[in-house]
Structure formats: structure tokens, C-alpha cells
C-alpha positions as CSV (number, residue, x, y, z in Angstrom):
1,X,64.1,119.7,60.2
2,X,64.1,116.0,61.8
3,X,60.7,116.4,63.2
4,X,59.6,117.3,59.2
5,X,61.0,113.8,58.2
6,X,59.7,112.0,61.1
7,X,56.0,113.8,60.2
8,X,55.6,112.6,57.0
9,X,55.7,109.1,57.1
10,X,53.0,109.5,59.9
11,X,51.0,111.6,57.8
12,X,51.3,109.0,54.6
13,X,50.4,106.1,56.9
14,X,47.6,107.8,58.4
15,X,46.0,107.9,55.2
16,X,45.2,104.4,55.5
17,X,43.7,104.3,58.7
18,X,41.1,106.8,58.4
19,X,37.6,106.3,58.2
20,X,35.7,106.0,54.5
21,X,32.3,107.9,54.0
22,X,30.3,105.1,52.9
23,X,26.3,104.4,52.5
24,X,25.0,103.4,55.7
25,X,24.0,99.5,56.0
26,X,20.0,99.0,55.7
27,X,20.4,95.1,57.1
28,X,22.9,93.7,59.5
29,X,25.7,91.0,58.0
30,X,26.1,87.8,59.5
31,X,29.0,85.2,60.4
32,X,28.6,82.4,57.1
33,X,29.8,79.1,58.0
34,X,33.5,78.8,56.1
35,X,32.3,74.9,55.3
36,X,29.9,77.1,52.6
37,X,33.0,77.7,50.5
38,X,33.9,74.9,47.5
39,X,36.9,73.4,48.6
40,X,39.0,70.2,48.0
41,X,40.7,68.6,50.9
42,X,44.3,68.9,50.6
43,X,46.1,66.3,49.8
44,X,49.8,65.7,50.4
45,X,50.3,69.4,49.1
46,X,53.3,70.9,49.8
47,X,52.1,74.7,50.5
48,X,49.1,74.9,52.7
49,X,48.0,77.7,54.1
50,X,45.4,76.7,56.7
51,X,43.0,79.9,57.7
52,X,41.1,80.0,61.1
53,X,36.8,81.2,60.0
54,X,35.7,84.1,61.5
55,X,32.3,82.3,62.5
56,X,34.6,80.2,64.8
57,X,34.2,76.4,62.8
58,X,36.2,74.8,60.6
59,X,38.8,77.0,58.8
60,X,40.3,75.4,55.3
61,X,43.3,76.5,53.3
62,X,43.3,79.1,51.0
63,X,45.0,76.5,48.0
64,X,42.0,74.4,48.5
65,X,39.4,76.8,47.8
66,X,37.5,76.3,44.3
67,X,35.2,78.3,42.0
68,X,34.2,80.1,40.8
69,X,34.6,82.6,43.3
70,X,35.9,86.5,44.0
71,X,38.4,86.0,47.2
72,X,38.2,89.8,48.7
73,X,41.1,90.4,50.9
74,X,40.5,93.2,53.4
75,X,40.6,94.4,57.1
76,X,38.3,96.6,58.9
77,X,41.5,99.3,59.3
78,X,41.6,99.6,55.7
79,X,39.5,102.7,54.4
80,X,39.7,101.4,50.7
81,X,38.3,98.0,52.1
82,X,35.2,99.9,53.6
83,X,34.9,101.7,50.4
84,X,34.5,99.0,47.9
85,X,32.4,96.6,50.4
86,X,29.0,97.9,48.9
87,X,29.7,96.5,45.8
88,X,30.5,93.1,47.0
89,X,26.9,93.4,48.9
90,X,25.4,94.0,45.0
91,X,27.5,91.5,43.8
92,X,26.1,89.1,46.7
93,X,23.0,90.3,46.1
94,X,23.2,88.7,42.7
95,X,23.2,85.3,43.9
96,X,25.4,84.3,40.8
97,X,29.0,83.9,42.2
98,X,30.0,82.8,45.5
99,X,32.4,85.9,47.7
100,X,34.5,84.3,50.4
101,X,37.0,87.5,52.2
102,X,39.7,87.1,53.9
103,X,40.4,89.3,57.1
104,X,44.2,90.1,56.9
105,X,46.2,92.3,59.7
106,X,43.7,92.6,62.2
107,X,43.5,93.1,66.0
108,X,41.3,90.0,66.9
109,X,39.2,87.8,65.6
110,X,36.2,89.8,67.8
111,X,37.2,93.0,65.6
112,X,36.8,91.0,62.4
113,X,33.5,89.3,63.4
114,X,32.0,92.8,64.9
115,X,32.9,94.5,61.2
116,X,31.6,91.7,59.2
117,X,28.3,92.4,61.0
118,X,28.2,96.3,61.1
119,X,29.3,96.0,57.5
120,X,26.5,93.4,55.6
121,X,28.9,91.1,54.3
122,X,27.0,88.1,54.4
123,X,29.8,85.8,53.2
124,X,31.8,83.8,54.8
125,X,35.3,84.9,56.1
126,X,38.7,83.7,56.6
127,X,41.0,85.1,59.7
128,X,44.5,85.7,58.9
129,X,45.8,86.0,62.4
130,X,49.5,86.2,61.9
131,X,50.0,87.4,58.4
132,X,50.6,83.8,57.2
133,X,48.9,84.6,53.7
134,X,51.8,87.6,53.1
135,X,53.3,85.5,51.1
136,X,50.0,84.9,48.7
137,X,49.1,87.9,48.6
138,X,51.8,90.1,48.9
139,X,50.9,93.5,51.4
140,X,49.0,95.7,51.1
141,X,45.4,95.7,51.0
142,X,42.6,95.6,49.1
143,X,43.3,92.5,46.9
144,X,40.4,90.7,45.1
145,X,41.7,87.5,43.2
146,X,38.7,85.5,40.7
147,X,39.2,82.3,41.1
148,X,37.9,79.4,38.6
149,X,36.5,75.4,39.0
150,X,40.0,74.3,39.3
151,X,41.3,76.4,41.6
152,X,43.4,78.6,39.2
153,X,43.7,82.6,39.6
154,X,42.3,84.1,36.5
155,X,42.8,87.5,37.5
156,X,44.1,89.4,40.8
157,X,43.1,93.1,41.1
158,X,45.2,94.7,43.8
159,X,43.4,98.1,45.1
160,X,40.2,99.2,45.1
161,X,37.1,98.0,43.5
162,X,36.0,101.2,42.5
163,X,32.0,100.3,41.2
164,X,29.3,97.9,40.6
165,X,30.0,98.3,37.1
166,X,33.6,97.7,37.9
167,X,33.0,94.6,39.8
168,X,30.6,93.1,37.7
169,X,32.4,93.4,34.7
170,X,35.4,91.6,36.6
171,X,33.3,88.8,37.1
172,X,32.3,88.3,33.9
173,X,35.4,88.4,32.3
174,X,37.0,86.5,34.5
175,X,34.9,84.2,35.5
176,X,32.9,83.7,32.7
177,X,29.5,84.3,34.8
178,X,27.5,86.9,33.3
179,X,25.3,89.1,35.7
């Protein structure tokens, strides 16, 4: 009877971990400088949480960031993550609102910059190392938050984007871009 109780947590966290069946990438991604992302220097703020980039320059803290812009929080163990990354390629594809993500929970900074490649994302990416942004974001994982000109959250959707459709219409409510 104890090894039935000890089997089923492993079985509900295994869930997560497991690989999604997602369309193949056509073109490679690429590391996007962080210093691409609006920002405003922080100054003499209390709460600053400073982020490392995955393309190895200057990180920036996640309070500082300004839109508008979709903040996609993910990590390359996540199969939710893998499944909603297409439609943050169409909505990059747009070229109408700027996508920065935010990889949370993960092994190394290698792992993060090796996924953002064999993935397409061709946005730039925040490294949470040590789980400093738990706090902000809560866990769990996928979170996207919208973000507006003066750095206020309009809208935080925690789990999967599910569609284009989906994703587009976030934006536009949200953000007040239409696509």
C-alpha cells in the first residue's frame, strides 16, 4: 500500500516533464541581446529583481522592463511551455509587439541558450538562475503577463497559451495593439 502512495506523486510530476508533440522548427532561433528590451534604469527602487540574459550581456530587472510587451515565463522542462512556443513565433512574426521570456527553473544557462535555439524563439531571454522571480511570479509554469508603456501588468495568464487566436486576442485586449 505505501509503494501506491509513494507512486503517485511520481506519476503526477512526471506529467510535467514529458516531452510535447509540437511542429518541427523550419528556422533556427537565435540569442537576442537583453539591451533590445524597453527598460528604465532603476532608480532607488526598493524591489529589484536583477536577471542575468541568456545571450550572456547585460541582464536588467524584471521591474524595469516597459511596453508594451508579452513577458513569457517558461523552461525548456516544461511540456506546456514547448507547447504554446509556436504561437509566440506567429506572434513574433507579426512584428507588432515586442516578446521578452524568462527562463525560470533551469539546469544551466547552456540548457536555456541550446532550447532557445532548437526552439525559434528569436527574442531575447532572461535567466532566472536561483528562482529569485518566485516571488513575482508565483510557481508554476507557463505564465505570460502583458505588460503596458508604464510598466503596469494589464493582464497575467497563468497556463497555457492554447492558440494563435488565443494569443493574439490577448494582445489586443490587453495591450491595445491590434494584429
Amino acid at each position: 500500500m505505501k509503494r501506491i502512495f509513494l507512486l503517485i506523486p511520481v506519476l503526477l510530476l512526471s506529467g510535467c516533464a514529458t516531452k510535447a508533440a509540437v511542429a518541427p522548427v523550419v528556422n533556427p532561433g537565435k540569442l537576442v541581446a537583453c539591451s533590445t528590451i524597453p527598460h528604465v534604469e532603476a532608480a532607488n527602487s526598493k524591489k529589484v529583481t536583477q536577471l542575468p540574459c541568456l545571450d550572456a550581456g547585460k541582464g536588467l530587472s524584471f521591474e524595469s522592463i516597459r511596453g508594451p510587451v508579452v513577458v513569457n515565463v517558461w523552461g525548456s522542462w516544461c511540456a506546456p511551455c514547448i507547447e504554446e512556443i509556436p504561437h509566440f513565433r506567429a506572434l513574433a512574426a507579426k512584428n507588432k509587439v515586442r516578446i521578452v521570456g524568462i527562463d525560470v527553473e533551469e539546469r544551466s544557462m547552456a540548457s536555456g541558450r541550446k532550447f532557445v535555439i532548437s526552439h525559434g524563439m528569436t527574442w531575447p531571454n532572461l535567466y532566472d538562475p536561483d528562482a529569485r522571480t518566485k516571488g513575482i511570479f508565483g510557481l508554476g509554469v507557463p505564465v505570460t503577463w502583458f505588460i503596458d508603456a508604464n510598466g503596469k501588468v494589464t493582464f497575467k495568464q497563468i497556463g497555457t497559451i492554447h492558440s494563435d487566436q488565443q494569443l493574439f486576442e490577448l494582445v489586443t485586449k490587453n495591450l491595445k495593439i491590434s494584429l
